[in-house]
PDB file with SEQRES, HELIX, SHEET and CRYST1 records, atoms N, CA, C and O in Angstrom:
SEQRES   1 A   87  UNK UNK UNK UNK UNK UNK UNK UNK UNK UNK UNK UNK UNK          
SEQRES   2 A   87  UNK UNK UNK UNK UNK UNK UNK UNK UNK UNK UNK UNK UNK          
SEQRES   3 A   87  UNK UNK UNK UNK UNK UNK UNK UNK UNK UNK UNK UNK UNK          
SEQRES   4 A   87  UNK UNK UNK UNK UNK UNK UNK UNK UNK UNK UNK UNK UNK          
SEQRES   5 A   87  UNK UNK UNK UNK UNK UNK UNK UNK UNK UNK UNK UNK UNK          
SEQRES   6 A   87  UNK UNK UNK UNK UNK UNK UNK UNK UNK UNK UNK UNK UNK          
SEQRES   7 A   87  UNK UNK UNK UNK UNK UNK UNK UNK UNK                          
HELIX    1 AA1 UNK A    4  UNK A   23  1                                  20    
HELIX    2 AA2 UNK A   31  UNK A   43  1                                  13    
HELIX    3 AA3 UNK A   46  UNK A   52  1                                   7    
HELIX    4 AA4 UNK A   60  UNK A   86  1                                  27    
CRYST1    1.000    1.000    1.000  90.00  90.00  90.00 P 1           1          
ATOM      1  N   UNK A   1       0.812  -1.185   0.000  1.00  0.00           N  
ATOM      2  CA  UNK A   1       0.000   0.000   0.000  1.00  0.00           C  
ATOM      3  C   UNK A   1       0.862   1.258   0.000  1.00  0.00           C  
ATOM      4  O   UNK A   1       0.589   2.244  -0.685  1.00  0.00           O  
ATOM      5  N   UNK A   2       2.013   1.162   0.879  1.00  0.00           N  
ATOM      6  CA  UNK A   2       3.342   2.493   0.945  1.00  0.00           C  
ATOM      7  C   UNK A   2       3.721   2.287  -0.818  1.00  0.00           C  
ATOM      8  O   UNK A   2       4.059   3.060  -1.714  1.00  0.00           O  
ATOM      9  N   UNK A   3       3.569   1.443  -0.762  1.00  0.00           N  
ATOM     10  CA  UNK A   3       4.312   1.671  -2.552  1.00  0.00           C  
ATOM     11  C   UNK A   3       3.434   2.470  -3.744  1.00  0.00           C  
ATOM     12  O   UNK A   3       3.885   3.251  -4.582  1.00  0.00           O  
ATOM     13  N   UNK A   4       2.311   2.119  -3.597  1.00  0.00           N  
ATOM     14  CA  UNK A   4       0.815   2.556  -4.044  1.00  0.00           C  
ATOM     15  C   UNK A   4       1.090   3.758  -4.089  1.00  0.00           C  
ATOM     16  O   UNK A   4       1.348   4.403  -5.105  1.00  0.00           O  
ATOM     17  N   UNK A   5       1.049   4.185  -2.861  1.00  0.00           N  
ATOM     18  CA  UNK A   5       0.854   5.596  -2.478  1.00  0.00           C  
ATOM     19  C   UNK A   5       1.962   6.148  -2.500  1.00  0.00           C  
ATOM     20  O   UNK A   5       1.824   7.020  -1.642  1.00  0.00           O  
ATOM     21  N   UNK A   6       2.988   6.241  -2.900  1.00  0.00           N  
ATOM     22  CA  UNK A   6       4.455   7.147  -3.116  1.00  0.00           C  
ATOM     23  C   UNK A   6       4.129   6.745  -4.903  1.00  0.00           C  
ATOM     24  O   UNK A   6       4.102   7.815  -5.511  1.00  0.00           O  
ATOM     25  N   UNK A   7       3.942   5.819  -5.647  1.00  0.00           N  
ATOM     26  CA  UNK A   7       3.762   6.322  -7.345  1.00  0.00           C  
ATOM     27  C   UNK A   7       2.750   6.786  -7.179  1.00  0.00           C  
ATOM     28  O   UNK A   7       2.833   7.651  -8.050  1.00  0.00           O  
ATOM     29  N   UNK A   8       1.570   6.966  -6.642  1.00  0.00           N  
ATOM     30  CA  UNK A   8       0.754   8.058  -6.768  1.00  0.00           C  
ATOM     31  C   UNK A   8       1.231   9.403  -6.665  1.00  0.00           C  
ATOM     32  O   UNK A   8       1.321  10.209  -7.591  1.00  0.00           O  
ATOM     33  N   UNK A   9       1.561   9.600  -5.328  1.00  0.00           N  
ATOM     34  CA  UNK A   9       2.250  11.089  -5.655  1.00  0.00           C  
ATOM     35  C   UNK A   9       3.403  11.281  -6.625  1.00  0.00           C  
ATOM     36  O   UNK A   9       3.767  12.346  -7.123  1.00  0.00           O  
ATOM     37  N   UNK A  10       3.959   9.970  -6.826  1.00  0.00           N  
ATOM     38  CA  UNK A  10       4.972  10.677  -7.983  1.00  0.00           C  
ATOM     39  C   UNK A  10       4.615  10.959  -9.135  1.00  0.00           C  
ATOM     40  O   UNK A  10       5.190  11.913  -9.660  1.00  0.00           O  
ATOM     41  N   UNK A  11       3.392  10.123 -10.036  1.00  0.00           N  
ATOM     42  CA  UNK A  11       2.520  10.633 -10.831  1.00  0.00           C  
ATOM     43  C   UNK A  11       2.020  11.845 -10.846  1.00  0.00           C  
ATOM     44  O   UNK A  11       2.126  12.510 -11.877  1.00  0.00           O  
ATOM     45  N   UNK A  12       1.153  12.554  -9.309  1.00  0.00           N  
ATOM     46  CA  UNK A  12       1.078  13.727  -9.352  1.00  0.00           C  
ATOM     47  C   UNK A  12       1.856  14.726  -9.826  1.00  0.00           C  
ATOM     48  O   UNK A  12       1.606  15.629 -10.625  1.00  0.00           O  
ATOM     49  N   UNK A  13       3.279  14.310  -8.952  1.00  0.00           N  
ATOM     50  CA  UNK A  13       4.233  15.665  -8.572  1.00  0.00           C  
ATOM     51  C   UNK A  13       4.545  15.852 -10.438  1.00  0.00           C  
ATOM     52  O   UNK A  13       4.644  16.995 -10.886  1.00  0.00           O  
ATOM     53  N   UNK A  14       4.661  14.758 -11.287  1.00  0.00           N  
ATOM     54  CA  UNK A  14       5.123  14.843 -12.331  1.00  0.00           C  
ATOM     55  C   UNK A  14       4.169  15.161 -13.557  1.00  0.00           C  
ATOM     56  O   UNK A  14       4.589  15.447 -14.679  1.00  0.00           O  
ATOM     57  N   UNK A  15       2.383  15.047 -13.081  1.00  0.00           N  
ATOM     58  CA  UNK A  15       1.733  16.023 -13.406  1.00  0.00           C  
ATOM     59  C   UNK A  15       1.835  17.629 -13.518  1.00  0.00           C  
ATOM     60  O   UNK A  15       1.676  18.371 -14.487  1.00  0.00           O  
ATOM     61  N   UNK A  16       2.234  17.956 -11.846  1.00  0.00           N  
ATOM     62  CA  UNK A  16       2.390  19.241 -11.792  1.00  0.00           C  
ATOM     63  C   UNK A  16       3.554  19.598 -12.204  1.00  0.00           C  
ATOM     64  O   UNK A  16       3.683  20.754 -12.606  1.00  0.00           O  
ATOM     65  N   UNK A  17       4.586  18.778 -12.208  1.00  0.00           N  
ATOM     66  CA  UNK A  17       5.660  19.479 -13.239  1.00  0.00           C  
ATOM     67  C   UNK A  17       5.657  19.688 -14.617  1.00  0.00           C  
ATOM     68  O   UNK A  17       6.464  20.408 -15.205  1.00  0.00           O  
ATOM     69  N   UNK A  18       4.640  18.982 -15.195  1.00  0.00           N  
ATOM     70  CA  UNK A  18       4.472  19.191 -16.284  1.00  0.00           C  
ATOM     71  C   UNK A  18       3.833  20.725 -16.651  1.00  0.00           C  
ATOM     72  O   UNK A  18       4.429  21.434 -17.462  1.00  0.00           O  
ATOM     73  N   UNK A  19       2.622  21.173 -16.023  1.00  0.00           N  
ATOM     74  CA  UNK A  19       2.169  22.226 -15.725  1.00  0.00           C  
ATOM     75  C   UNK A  19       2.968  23.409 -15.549  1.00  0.00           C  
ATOM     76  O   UNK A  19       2.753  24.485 -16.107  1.00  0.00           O  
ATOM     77  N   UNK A  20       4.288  23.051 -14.409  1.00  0.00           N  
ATOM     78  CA  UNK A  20       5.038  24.703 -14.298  1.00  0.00           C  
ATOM     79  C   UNK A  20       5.695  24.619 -15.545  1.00  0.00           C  
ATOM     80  O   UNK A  20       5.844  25.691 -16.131  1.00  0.00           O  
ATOM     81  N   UNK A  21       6.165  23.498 -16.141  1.00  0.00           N  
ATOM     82  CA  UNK A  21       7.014  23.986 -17.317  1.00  0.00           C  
ATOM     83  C   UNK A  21       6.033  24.207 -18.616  1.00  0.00           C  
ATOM     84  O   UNK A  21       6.369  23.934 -19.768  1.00  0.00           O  
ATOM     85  N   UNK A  22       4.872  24.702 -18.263  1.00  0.00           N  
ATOM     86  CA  UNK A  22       4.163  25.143 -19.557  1.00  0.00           C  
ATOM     87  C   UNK A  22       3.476  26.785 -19.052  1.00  0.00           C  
ATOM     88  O   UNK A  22       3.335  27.750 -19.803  1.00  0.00           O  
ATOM     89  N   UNK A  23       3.312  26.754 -18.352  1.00  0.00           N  
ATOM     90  CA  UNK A  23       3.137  28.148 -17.413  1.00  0.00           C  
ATOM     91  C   UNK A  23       3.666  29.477 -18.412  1.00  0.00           C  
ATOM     92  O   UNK A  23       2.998  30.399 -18.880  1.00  0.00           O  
ATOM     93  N   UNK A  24       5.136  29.177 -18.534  1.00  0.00           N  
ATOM     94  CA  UNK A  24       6.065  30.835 -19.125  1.00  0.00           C  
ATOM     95  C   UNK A  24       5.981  29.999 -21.010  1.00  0.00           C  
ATOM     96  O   UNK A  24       6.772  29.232 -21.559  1.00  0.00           O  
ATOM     97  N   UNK A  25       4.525  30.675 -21.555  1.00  0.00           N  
ATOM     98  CA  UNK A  25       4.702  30.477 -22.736  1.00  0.00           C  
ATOM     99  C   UNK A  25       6.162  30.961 -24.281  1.00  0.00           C  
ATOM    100  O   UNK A  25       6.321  30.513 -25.416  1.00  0.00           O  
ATOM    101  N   UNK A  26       7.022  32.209 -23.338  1.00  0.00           N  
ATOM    102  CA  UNK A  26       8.084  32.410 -23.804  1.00  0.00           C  
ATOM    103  C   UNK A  26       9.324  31.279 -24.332  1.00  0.00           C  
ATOM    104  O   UNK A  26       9.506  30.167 -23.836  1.00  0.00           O  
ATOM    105  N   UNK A  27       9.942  31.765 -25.231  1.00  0.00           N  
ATOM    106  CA  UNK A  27      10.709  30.561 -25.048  1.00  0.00           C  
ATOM    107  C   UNK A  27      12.078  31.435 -24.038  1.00  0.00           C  
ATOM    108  O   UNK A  27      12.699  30.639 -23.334  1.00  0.00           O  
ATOM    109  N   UNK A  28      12.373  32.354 -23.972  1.00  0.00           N  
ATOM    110  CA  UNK A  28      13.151  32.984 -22.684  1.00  0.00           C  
ATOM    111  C   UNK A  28      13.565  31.983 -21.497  1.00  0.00           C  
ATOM    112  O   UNK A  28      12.660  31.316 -20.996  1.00  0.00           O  
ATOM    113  N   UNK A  29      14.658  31.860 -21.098  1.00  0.00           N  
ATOM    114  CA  UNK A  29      14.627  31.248 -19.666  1.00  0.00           C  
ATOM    115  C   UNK A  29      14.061  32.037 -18.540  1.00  0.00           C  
ATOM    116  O   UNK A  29      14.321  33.238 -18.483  1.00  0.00           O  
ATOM    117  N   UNK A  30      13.195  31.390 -17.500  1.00  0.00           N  
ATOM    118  CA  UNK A  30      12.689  31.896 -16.542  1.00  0.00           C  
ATOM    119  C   UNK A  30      12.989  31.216 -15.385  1.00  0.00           C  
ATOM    120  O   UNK A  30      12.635  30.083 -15.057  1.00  0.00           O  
ATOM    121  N   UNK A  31      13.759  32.110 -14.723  1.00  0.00           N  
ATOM    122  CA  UNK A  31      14.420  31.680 -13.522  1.00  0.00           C  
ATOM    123  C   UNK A  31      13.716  30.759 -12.114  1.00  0.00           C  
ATOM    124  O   UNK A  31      14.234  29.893 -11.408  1.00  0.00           O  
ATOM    125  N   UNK A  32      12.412  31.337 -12.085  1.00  0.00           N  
ATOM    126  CA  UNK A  32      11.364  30.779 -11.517  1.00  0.00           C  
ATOM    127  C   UNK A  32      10.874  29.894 -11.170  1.00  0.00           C  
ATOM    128  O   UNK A  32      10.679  29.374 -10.071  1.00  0.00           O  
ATOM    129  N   UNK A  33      10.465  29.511 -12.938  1.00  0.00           N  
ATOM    130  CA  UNK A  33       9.794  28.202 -13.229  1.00  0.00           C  
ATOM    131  C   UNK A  33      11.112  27.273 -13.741  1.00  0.00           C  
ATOM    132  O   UNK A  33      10.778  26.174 -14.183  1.00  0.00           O  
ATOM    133  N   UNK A  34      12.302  27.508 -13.744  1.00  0.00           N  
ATOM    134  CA  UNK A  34      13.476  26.684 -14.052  1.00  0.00           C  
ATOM    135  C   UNK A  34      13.830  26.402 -12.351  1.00  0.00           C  
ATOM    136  O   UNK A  34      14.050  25.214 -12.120  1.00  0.00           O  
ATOM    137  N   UNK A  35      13.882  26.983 -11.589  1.00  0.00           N  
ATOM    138  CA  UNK A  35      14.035  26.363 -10.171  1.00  0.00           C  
ATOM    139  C   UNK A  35      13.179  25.710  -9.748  1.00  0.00           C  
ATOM    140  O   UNK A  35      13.593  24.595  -9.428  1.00  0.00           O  
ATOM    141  N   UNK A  36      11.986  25.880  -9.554  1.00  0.00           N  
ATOM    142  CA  UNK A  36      10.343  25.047  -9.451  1.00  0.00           C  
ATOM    143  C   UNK A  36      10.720  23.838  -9.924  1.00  0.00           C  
ATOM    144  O   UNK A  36      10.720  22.846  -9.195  1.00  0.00           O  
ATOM    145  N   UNK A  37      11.079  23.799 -11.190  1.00  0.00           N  
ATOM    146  CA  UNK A  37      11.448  22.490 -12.029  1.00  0.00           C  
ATOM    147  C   UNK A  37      12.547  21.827 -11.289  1.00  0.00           C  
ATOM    148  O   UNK A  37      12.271  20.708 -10.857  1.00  0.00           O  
ATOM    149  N   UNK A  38      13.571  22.221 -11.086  1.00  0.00           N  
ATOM    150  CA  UNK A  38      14.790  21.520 -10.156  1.00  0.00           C  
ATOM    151  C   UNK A  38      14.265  21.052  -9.010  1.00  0.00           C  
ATOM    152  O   UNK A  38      14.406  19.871  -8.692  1.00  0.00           O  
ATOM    153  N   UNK A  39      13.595  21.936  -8.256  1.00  0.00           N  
ATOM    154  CA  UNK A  39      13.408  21.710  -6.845  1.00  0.00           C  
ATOM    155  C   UNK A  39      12.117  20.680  -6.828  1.00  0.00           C  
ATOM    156  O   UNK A  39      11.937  20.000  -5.817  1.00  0.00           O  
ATOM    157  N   UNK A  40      11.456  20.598  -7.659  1.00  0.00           N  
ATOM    158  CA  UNK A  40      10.325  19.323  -7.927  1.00  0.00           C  
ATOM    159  C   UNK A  40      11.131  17.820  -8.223  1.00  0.00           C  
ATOM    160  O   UNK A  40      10.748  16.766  -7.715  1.00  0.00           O  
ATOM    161  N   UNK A  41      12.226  17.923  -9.070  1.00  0.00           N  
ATOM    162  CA  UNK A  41      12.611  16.790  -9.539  1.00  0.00           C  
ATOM    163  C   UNK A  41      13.938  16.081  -8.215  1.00  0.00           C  
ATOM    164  O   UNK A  41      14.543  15.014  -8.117  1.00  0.00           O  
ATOM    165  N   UNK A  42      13.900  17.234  -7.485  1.00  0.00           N  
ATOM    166  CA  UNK A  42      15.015  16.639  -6.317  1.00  0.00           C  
ATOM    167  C   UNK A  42      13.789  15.921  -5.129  1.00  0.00           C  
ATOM    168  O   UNK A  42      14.015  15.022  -4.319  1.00  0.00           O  
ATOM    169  N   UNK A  43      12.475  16.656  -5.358  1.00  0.00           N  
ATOM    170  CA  UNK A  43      11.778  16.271  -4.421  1.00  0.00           C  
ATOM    171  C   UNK A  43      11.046  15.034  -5.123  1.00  0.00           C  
ATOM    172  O   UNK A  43      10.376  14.619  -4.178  1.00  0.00           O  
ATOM    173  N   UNK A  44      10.730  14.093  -6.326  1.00  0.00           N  
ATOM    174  CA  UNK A  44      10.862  13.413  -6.925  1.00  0.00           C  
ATOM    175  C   UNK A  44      11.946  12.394  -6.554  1.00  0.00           C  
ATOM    176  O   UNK A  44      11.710  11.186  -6.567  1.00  0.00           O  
ATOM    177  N   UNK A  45      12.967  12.832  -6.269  1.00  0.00           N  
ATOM    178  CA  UNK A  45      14.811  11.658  -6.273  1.00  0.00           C  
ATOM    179  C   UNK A  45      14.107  11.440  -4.838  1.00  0.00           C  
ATOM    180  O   UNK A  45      13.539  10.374  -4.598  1.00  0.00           O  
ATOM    181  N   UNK A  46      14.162  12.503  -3.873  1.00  0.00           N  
ATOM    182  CA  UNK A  46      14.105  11.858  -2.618  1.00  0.00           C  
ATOM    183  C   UNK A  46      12.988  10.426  -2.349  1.00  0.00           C  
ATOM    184  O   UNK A  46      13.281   9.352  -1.822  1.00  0.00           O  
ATOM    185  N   UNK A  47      11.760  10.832  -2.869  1.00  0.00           N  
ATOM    186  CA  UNK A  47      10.842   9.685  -2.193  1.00  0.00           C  
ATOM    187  C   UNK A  47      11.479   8.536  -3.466  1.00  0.00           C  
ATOM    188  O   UNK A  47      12.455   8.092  -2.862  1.00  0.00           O  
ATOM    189  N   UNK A  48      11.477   8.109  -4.296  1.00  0.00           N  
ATOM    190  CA  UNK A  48      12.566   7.411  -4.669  1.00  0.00           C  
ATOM    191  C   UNK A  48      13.320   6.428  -3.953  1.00  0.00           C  
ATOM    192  O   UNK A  48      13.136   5.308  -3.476  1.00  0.00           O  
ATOM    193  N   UNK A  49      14.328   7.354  -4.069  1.00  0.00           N  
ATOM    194  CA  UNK A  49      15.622   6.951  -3.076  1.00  0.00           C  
ATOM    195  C   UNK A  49      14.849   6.501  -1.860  1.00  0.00           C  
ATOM    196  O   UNK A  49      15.076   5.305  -1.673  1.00  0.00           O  
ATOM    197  N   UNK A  50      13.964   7.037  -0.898  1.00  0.00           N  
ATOM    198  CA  UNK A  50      13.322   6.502   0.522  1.00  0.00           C  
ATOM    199  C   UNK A  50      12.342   5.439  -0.046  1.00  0.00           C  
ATOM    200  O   UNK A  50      12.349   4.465   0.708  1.00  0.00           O  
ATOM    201  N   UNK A  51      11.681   5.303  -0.875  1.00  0.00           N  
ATOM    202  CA  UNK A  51      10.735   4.112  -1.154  1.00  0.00           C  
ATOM    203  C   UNK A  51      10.412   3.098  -1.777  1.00  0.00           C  
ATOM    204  O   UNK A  51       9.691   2.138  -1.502  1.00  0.00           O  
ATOM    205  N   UNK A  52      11.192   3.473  -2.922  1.00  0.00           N  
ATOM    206  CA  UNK A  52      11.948   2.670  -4.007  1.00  0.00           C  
ATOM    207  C   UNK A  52      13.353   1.850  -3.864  1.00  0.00           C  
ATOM    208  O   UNK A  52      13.630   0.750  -4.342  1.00  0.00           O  
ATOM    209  N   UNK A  53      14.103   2.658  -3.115  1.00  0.00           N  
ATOM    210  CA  UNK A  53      15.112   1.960  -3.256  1.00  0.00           C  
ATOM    211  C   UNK A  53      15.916   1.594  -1.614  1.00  0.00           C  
ATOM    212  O   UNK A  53      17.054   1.380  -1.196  1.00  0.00           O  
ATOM    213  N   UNK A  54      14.674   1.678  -1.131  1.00  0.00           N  
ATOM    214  CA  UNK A  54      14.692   0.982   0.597  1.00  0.00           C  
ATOM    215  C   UNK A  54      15.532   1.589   1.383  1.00  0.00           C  
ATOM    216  O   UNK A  54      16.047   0.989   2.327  1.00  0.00           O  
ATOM    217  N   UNK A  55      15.811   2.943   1.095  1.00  0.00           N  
ATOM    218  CA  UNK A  55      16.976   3.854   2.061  1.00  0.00           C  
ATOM    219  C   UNK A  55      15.999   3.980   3.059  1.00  0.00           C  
ATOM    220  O   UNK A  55      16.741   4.064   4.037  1.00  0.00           O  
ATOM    221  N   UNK A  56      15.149   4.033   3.392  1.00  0.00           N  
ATOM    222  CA  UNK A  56      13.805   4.178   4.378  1.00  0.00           C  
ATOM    223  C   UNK A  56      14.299   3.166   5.859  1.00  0.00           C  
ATOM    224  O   UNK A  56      14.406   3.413   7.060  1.00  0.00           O  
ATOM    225  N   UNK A  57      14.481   2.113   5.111  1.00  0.00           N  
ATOM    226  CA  UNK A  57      14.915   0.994   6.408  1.00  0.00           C  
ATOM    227  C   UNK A  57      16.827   0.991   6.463  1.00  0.00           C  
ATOM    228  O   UNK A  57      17.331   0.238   7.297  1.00  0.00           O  
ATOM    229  N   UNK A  58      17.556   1.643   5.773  1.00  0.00           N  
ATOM    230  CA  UNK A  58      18.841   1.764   5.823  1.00  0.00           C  
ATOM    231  C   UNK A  58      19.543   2.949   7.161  1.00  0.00           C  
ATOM    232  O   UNK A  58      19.138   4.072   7.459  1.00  0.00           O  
ATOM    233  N   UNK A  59      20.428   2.339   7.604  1.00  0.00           N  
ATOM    234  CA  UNK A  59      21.368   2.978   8.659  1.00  0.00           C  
ATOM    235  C   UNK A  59      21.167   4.547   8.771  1.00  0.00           C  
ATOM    236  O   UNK A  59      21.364   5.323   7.836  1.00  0.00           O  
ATOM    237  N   UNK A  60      20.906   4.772   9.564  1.00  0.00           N  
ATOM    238  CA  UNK A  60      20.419   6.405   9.975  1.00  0.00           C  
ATOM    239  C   UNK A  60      21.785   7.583   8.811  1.00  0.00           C  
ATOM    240  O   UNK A  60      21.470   8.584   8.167  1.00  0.00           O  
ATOM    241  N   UNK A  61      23.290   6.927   8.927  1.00  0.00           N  
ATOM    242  CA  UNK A  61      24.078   7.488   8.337  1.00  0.00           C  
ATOM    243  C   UNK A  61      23.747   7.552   7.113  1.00  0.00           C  
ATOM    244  O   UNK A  61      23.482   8.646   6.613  1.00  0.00           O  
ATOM    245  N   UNK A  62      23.700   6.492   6.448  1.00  0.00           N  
ATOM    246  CA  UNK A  62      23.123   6.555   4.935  1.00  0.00           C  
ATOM    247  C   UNK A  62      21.667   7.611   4.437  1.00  0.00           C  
ATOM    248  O   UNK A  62      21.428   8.134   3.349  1.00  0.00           O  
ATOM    249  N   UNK A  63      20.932   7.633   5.661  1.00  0.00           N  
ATOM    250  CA  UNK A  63      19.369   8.334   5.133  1.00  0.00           C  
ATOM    251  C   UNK A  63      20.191   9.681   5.102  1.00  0.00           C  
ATOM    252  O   UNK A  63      20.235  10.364   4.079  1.00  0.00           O  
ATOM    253  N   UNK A  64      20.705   9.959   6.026  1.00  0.00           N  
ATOM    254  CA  UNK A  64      21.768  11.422   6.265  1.00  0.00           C  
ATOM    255  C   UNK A  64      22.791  11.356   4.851  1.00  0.00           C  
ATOM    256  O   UNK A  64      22.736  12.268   4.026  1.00  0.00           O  
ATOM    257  N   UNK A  65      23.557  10.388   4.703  1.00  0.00           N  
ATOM    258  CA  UNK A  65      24.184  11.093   3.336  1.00  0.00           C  
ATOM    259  C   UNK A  65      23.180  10.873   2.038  1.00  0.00           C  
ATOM    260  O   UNK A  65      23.718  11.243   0.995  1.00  0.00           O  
ATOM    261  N   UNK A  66      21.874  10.366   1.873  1.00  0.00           N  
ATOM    262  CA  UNK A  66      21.678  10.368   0.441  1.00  0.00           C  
ATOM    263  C   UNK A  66      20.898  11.513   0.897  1.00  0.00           C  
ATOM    264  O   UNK A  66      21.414  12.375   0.186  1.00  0.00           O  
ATOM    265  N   UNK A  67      19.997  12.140   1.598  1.00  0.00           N  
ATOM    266  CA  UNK A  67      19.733  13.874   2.009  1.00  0.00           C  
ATOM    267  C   UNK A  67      21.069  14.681   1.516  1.00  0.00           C  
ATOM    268  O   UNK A  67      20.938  15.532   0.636  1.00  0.00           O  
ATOM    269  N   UNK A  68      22.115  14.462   1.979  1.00  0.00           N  
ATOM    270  CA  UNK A  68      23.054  15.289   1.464  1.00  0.00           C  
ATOM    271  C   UNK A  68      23.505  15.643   0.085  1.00  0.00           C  
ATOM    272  O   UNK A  68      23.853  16.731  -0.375  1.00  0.00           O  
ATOM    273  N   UNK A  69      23.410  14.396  -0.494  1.00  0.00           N  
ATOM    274  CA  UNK A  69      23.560  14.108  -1.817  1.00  0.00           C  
ATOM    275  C   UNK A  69      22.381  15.004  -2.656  1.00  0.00           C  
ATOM    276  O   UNK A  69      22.596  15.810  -3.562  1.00  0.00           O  
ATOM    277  N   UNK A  70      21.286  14.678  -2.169  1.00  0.00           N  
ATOM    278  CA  UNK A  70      19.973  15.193  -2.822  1.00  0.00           C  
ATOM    279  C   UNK A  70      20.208  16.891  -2.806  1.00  0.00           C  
ATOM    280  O   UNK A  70      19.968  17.612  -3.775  1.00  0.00           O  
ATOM    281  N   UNK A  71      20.925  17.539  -0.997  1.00  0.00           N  
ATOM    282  CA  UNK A  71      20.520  19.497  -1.212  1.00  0.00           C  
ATOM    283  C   UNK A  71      22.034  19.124  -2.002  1.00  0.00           C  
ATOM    284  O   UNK A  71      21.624  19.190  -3.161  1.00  0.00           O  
ATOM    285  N   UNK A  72      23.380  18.806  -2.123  1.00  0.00           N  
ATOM    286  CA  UNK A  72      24.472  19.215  -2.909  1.00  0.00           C  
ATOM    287  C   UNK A  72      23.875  19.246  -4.509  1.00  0.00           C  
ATOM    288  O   UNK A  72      24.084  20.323  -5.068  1.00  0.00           O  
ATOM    289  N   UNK A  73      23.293  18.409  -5.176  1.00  0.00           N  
ATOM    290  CA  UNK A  73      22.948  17.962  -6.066  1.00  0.00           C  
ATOM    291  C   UNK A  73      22.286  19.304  -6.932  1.00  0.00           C  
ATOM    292  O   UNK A  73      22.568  19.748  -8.044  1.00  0.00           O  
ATOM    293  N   UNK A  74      21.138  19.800  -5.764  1.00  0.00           N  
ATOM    294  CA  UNK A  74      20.358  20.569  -5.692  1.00  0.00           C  
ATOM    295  C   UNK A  74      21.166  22.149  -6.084  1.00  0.00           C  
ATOM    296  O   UNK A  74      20.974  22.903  -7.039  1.00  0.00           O  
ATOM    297  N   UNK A  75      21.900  22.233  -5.184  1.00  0.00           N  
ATOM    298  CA  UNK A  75      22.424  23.330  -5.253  1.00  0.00           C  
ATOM    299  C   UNK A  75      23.556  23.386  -6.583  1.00  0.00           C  
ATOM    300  O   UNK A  75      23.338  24.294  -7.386  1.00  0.00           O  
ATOM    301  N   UNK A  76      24.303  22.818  -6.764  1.00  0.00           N  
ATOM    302  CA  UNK A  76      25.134  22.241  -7.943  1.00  0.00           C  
ATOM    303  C   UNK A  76      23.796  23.148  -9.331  1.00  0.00           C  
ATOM    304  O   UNK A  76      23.767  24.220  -9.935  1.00  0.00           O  
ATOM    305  N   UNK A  77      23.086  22.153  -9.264  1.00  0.00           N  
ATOM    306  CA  UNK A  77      22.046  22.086 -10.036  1.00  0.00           C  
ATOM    307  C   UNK A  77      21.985  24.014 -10.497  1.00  0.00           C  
ATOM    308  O   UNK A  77      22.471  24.654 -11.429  1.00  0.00           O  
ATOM    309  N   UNK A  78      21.174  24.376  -9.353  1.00  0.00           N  
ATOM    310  CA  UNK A  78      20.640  25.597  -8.757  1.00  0.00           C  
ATOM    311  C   UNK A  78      22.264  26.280  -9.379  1.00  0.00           C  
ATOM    312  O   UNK A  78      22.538  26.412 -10.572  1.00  0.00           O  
ATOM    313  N   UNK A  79      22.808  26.494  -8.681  1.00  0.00           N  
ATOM    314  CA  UNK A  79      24.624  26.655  -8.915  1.00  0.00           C  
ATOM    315  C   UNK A  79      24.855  27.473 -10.268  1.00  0.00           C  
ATOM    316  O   UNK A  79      24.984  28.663 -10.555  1.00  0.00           O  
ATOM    317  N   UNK A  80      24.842  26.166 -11.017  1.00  0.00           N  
ATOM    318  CA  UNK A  80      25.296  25.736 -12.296  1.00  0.00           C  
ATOM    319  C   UNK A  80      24.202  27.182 -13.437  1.00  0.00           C  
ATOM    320  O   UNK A  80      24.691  27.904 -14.305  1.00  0.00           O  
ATOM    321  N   UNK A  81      23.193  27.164 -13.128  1.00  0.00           N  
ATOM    322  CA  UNK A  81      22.362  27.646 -13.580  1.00  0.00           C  
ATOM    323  C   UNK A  81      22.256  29.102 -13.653  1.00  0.00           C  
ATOM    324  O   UNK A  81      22.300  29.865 -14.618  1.00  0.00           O  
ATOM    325  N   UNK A  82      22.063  29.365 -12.033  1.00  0.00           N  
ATOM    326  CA  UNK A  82      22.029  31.079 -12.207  1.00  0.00           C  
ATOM    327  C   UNK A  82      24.241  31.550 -12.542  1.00  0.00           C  
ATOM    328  O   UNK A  82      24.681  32.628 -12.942  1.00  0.00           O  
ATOM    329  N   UNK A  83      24.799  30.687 -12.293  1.00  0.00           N  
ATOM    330  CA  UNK A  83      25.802  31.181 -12.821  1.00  0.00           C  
ATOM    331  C   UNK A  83      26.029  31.388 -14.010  1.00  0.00           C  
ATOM    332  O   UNK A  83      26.698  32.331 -14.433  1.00  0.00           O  
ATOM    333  N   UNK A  84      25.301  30.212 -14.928  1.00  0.00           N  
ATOM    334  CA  UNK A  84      25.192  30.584 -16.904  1.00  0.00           C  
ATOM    335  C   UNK A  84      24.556  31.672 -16.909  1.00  0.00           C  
ATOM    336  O   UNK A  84      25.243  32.537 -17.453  1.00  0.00           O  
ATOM    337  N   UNK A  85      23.431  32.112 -16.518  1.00  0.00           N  
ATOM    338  CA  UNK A  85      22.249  32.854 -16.565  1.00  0.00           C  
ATOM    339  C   UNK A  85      23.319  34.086 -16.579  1.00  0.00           C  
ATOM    340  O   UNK A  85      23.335  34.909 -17.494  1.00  0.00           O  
ATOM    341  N   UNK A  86      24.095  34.121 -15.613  1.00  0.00           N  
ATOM    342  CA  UNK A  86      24.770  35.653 -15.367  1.00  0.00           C  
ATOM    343  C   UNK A  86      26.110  35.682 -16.857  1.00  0.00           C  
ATOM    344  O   UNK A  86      26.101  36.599 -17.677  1.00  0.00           O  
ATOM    345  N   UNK A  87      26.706  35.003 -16.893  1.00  0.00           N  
ATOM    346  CA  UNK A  87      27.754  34.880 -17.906  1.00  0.00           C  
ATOM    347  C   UNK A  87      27.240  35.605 -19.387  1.00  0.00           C  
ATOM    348  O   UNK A  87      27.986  35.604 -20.366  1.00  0.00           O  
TER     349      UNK A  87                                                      
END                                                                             
C-alpha cells in the first residue's frame, strides 16, 4: 500500500511538473519556473531513493548522506544555472 501511495504522488508531482514547465509560454529562460522544475525533480529523487530503493529501512548514516547528496545535487544544479544565466 506504501508503494501505491508514493507512485501516486509521484505521478502527481510529475503532473504538476508538467504544468510549471508550460506556465512561461516564452521561449526565454525563466528563472522561476526553471528552479520550481529543479526543486520538484530533487523532491521526486528523494521519495525514490526513501521508497523505491529501501533507504527508508537503511542505517540512519546513509538516510543522512543520500539527504546530502539530494541538497548538494540541488544546489550544484541551482549553482550551475544562475551562474550561466549571469555569464
Amino acid at each position: 500500500m506504501r508503494l501505491l501511495l508514493a507512485l501516486m504522488a509521484l505521478s502527481a508531482i510529475t503532473i504538476a511538473q508538467l504544468g510549471v514547465g508550460s506556465l512561461d509560454g516564452r521561449d526565454a529562460p525563466n528563472a522561476a519556473i526553471t528552479s520550481g522544475a529543479i526543486v520538484i525533480a530533487l523532491v521526486k529523487v528523494r521519495i525514490i531513493l526513501r521508497e523505491f530503493m529501501e533507504v527508508r529501512h537503511a542505517p540512519v548514516l546513509l538516510c543522512r548522506l543520500t539527504d546530502l547528496w539530494i541538497v548538494l545535487a540541488g544546489v550544484g544544479l541551482l549553482g550551475c544555472y544562475f551562474v550561466g544565466m549571469a555569464l
